[in-house]
C-alpha positions in Angstrom: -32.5 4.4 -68.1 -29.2 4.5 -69.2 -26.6 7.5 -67.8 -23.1 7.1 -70.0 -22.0 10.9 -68.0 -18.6 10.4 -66.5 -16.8 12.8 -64.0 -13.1 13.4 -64.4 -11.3 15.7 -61.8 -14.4 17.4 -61.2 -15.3 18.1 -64.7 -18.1 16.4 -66.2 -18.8 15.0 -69.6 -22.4 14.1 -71.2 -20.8 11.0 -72.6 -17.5 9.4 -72.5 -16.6 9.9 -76.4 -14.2 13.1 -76.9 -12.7 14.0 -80.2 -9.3 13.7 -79.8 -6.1 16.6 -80.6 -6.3 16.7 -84.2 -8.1 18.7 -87.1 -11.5 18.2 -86.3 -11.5 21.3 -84.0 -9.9 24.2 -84.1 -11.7 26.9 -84.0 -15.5 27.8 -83.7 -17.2 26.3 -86.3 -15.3 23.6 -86.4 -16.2 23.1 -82.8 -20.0 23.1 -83.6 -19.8 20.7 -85.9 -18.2 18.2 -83.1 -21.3 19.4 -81.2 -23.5 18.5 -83.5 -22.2 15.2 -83.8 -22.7 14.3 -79.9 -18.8 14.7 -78.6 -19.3 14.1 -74.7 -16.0 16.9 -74.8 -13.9 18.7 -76.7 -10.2 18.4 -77.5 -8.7 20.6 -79.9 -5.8 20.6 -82.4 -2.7 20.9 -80.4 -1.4 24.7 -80.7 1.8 26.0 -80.1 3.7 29.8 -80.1 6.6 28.2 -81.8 6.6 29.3 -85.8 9.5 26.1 -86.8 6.6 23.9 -85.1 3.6 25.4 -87.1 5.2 24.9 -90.6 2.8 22.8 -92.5 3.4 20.7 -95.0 1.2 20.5 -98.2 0.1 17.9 -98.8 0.2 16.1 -95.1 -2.6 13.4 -94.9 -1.8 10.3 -97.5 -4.4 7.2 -96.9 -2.9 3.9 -97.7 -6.4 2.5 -98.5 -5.4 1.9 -102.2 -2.6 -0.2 -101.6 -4.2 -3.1 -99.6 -7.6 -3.9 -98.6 -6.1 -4.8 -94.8 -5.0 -1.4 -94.5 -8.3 0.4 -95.9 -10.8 -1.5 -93.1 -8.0 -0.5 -90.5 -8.3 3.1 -91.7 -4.2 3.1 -92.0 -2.7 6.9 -92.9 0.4 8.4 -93.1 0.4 11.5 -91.9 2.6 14.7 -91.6 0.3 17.0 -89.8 1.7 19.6 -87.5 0.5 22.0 -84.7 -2.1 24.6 -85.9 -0.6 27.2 -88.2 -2.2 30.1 -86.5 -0.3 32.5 -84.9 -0.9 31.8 -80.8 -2.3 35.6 -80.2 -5.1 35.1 -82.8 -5.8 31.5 -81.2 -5.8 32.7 -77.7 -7.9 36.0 -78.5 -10.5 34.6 -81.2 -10.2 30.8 -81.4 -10.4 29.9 -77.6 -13.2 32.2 -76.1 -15.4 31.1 -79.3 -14.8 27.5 -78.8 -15.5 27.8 -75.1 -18.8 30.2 -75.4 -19.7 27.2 -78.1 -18.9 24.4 -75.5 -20.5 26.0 -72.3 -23.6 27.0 -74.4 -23.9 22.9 -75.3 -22.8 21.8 -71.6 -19.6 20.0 -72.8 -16.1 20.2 -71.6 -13.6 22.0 -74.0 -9.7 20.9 -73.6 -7.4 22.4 -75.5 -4.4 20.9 -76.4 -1.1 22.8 -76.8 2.9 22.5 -76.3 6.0 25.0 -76.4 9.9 23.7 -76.1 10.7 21.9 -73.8 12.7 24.2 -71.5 11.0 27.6 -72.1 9.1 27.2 -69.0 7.7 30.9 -69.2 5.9 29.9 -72.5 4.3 26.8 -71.0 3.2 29.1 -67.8 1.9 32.0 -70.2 0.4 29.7 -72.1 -1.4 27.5 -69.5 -2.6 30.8 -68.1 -3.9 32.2 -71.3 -5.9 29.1 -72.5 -7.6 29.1 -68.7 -8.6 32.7 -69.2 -10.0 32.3 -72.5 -12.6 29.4 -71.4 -10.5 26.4 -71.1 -11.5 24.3 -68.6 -9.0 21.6 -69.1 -5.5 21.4 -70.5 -4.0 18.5 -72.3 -0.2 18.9 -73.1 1.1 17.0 -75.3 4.1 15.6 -74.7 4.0 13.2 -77.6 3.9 15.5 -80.4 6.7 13.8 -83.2 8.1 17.4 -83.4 9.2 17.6 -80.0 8.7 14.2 -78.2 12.0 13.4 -79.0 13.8 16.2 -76.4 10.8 15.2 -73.7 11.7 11.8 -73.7 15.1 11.5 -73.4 14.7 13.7 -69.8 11.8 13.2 -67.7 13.7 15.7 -65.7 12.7 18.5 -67.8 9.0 17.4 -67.8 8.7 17.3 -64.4 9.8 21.3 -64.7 7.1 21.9 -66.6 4.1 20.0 -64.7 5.8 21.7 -61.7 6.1 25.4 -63.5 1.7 25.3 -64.5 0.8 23.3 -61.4 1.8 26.7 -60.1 -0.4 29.1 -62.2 -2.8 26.9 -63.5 -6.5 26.8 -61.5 -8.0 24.1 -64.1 -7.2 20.2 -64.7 -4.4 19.3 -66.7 -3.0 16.1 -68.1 0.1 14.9 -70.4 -0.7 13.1 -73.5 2.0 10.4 -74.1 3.4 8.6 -76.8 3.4 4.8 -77.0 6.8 4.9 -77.1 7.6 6.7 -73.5 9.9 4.7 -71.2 9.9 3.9 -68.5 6.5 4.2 -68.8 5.9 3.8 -64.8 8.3 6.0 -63.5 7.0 8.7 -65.7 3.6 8.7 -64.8 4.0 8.2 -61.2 6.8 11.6 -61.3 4.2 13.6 -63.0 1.0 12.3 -61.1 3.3 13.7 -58.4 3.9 17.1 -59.6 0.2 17.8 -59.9 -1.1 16.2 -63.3 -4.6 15.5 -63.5 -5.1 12.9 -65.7 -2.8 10.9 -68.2 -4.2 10.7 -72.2 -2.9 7.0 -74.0 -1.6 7.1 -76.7 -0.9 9.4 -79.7 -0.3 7.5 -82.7 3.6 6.1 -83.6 5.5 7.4 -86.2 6.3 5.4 -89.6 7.0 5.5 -92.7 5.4 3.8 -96.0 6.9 2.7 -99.4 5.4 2.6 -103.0 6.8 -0.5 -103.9 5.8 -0.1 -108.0 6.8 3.6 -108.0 9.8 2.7 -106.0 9.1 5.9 -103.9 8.0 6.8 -100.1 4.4 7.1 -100.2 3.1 10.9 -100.6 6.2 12.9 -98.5 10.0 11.4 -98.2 9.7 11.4 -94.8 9.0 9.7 -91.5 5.5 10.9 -89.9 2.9 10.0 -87.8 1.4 6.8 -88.5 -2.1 6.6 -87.8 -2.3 2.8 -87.9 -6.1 2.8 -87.0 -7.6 -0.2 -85.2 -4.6 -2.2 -85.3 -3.1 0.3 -82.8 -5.7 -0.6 -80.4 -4.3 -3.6 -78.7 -0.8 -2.1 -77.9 -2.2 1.4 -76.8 -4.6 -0.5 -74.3 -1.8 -2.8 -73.1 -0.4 -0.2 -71.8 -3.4 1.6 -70.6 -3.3 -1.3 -68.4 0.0 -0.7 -67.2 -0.7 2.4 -65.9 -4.1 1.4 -64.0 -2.4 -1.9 -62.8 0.4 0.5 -61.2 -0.7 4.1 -60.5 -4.0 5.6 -59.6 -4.8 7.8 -62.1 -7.8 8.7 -64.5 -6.4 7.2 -68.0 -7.9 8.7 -71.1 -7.9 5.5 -73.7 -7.1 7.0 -77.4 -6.1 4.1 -80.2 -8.0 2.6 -83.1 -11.2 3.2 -81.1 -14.1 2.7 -84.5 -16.9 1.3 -82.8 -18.4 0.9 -79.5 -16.9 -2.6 -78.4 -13.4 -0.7 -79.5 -14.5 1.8 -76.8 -15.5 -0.5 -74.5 -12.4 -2.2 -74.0 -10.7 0.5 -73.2 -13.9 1.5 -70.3 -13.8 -2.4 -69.1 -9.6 -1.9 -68.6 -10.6 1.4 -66.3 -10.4 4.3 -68.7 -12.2 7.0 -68.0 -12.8 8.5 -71.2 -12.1 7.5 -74.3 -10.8 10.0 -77.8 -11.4 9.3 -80.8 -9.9 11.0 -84.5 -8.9 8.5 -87.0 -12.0 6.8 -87.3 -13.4 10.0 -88.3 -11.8 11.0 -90.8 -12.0 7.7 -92.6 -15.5 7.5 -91.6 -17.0 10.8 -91.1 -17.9 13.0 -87.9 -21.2 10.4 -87.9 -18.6 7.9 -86.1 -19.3 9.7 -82.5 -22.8 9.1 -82.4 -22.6 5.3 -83.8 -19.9 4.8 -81.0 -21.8 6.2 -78.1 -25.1 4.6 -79.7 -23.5 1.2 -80.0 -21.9 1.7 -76.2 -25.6 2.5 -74.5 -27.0 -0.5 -76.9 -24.4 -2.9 -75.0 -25.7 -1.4 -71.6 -28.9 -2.0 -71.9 -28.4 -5.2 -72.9 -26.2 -6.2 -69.8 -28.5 -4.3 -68.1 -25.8 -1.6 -66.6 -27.5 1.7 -65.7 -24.1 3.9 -65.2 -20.6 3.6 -66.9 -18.7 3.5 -63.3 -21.3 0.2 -62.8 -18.8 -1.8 -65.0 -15.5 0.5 -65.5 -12.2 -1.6 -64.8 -14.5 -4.6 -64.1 -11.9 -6.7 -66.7 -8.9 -4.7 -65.4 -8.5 -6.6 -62.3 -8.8 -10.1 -64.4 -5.2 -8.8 -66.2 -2.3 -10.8 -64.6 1.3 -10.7 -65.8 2.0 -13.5 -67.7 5.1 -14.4 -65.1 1.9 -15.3 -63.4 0.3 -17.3 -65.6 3.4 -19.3 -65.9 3.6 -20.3 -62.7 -0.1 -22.1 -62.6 0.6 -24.0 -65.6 -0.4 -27.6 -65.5 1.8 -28.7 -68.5 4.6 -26.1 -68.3 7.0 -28.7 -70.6 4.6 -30.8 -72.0 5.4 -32.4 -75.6 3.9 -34.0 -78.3 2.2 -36.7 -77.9 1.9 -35.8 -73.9 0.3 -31.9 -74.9 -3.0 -32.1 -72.9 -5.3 -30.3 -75.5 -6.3 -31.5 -78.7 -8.3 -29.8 -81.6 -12.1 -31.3 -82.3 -13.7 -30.6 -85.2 -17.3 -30.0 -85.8 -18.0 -31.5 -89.3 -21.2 -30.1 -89.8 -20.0 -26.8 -89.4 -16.7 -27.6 -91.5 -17.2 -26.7 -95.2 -13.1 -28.1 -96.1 -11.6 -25.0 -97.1 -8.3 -26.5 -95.3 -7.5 -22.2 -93.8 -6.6 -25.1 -90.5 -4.8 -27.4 -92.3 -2.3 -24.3 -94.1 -1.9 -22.5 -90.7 -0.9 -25.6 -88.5 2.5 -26.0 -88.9 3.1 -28.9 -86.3 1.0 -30.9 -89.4 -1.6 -31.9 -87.3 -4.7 -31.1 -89.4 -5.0 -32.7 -93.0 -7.8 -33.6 -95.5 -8.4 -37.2 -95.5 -11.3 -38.9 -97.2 -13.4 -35.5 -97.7 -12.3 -34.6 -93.7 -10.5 -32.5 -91.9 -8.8 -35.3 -89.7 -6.3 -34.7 -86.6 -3.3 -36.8 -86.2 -3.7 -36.1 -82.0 0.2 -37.2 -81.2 1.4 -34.4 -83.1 -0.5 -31.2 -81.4 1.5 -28.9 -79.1 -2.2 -27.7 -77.9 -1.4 -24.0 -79.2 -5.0 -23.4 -80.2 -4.3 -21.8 -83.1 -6.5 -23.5 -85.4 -9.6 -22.9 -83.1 -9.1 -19.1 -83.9 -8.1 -19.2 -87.4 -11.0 -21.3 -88.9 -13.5 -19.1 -90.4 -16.6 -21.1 -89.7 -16.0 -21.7 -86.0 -15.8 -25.6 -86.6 -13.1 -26.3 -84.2 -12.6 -26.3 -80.6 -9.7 -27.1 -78.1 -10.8 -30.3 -76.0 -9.0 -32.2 -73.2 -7.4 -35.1 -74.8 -8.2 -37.4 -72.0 -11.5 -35.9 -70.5 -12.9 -34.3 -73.8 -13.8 -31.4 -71.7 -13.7 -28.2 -74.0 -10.6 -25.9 -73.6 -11.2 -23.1 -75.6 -14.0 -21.8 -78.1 -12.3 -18.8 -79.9 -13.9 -16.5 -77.3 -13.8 -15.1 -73.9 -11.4 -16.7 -71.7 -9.5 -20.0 -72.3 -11.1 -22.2 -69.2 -6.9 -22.8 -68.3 -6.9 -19.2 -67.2 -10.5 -19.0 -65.6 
């Protein structure tokens, strides 16, 4: 049997997939829908009682999936999507308790998501205290918002008010979602973990802009938004996931280009403890969270793991700075011809479509007499070609040994 429940400052999930802050729930149909398609929690559309902040745009969501086929499989958008546009009394007296009755009724967590400016303090109290009383049982505030980040990150001073102001009057779990562009990164998260946070949520997406070259116009709205980058986000939101769990202890909810299971997985295997999900499905559909959580127990089974904490931050502890890494190296100043590593190539896998010999640009790989040959004395061992051939035909070998140096997977033997 396979249990993928996770417990997170004593509130527990059925699975560790949430919908992230965004349109996908807002109110209580909206939230059955996310039921129906096998959320392990909810997190709704960030609200907030400022009226400048609610102003939507029309239209707000612009795909760039006709401008490049790169961009369409990364589910790429640029997006000008604000807070909900309901007014916060109707949100707190209809919205809420519905969504909660919803949630408790299927067993699953509902966090709602919400801001104010960043020195009204009594809002962010009332607020906090409203959203517990109608049926939250987490808050998530989101500091990373694009229409107020700005004011938040330039003073951590005046969100450690506000962390301090709810820890006050709040009796549920709260956490901040941050932006990937928060510095310092550390000495925020270790101020708030020490004013009472619960939990930290990583990352909402950048902000960018994107230009129609042919109509010589931004694309959809003249104006910088949020970005949704999709997967391509996903390395730079978890690398500094694993700055916080290298640093602070702290539950870390992973958010990021997460479209599959192995996308969540990366983020469990750094230590997250939950991972949000919302670009995916909206390219993809709401079908996305049960393919996710379907592909994840799939993976278990097959590495036989019986719980989520059984391998959760198993890779985290394998991280090192690369300071580190710099210090073990064998061949720290090694040159051509003296570089250790040389590329092999498997000619029966090779089908001479030359992707190595284009790419190398230390010349060592050229076509000579219908083979990919290797002038060895010119490789700087970068491994480059190894991870750019499309038919896996090359590997890195020890020039004087033979011994294979890297496959194009897992860990370069160097560094294991």
């Amino acid at each position: 049997m396979v249990d993928v429940a996770v417990e997170l400052a004593g509130v527990f999930f059925k699975n560790p997939v949430l919908s992230a802050a965004s349109e996908l729930v807002f109110d209580g149909p909206s939230a059955k829908k996310m039921v129906k398609a096998g959320v392990g929690g909810i997190v709704t559309k960030t609200f907030t009682t400022s009226p400048e902040f609610r102003i939507r745009l029309r239209p707000y969501q612009f795909p760039l999936a006709r401008f490049d086929s790169a961009l369409k499989k990364s589910g790429s958008f640029h997006s000008l999507a604000s807070p909900h546009v309901q007014k916060m009394n109707l949100v707190m007296g209809e919205n809420i308790p519905e969504m909660a009755h919803i949630c408790k009724d299927n067993k699953i967590p509902l966090i709602v998501s919400f801001y104010e400016r960043p020195h009204d303090l009594t809002s962010w109290k009332r607020v906090a205290k409203g959203f517990e009383r109608a049926g939250a049982e987490m808050l998530e505030l989101n500091f990373s918002s694009p229409t107020m980040k700005g004011e938040l990150e330039k003073s951590l001073g005046s969100s450690f008010k506000i962390i301090e102001s709810i820890e006050k009057f709040s009796h549920i779990p709260f956490g901040i979602k941050i932006s990937p562009m928060m510095e310092p990164l550390i000495d925020a998260v270790k101020g708030w973990k020490e004013r009472g946070i619960s939990f930290i949520t990583a990352h909402n997406a950048p902000s960018g802009i994107y230009i129609d070259v042919e109509a010589e116009v931004p694309h959809g709205a003249p104006a910088i938004g949020g970005y949704l980058i999709g997967r391509p986000f996903l390395p730079i939101s978890l690398a500094r996931v694993v700055q916080i769990l290298k640093t602070i202890e702290i539950p870390v909810v992973g958010v990021g280009g997460i479209f599959t299971g192995k996308d969540a997985l990366q983020y469990l295997l750094c230590g997250s403890s939950l991972v949000q999900v919302a670009t995916a499905a909206y390219i993809e559909g709401t079908g996305v969270f049960k393919k996710i959580n379907q592909e994840i127990i799939f993976w278990m089974r097959r590495k036989r793991y019986s719980s989520i904490s059984e391998f959760r931050g198993k890779v985290l502890q394998k991280i090192v700075p690369s300071a580190e890494l710099k210090m073990k190296e064998r061949f720290p100043y090694a040159l051509p011809p003296e570089s250790p590593y040389i590329p092999k190539i498997d000619h029966r896998r090779c089908i001479i479509c030359q992707t190595c010999c284009r790419s190398c640009f230390y010349e060592v790989l050229h076509l000579k007499k219908g083979k990919i040959g290797v002038e060895k004395d010119r490789c700087w061992s970068c491994g480059l070609c190894v991870g750019i051939c499309p038919e896996k035909a090359i590997t890195l070998v020890d020039k004087k040994t033979g011994k294979i140096i890297w496959k194009g997977h897992g860990l370069a033997l160097p560094f294991s």
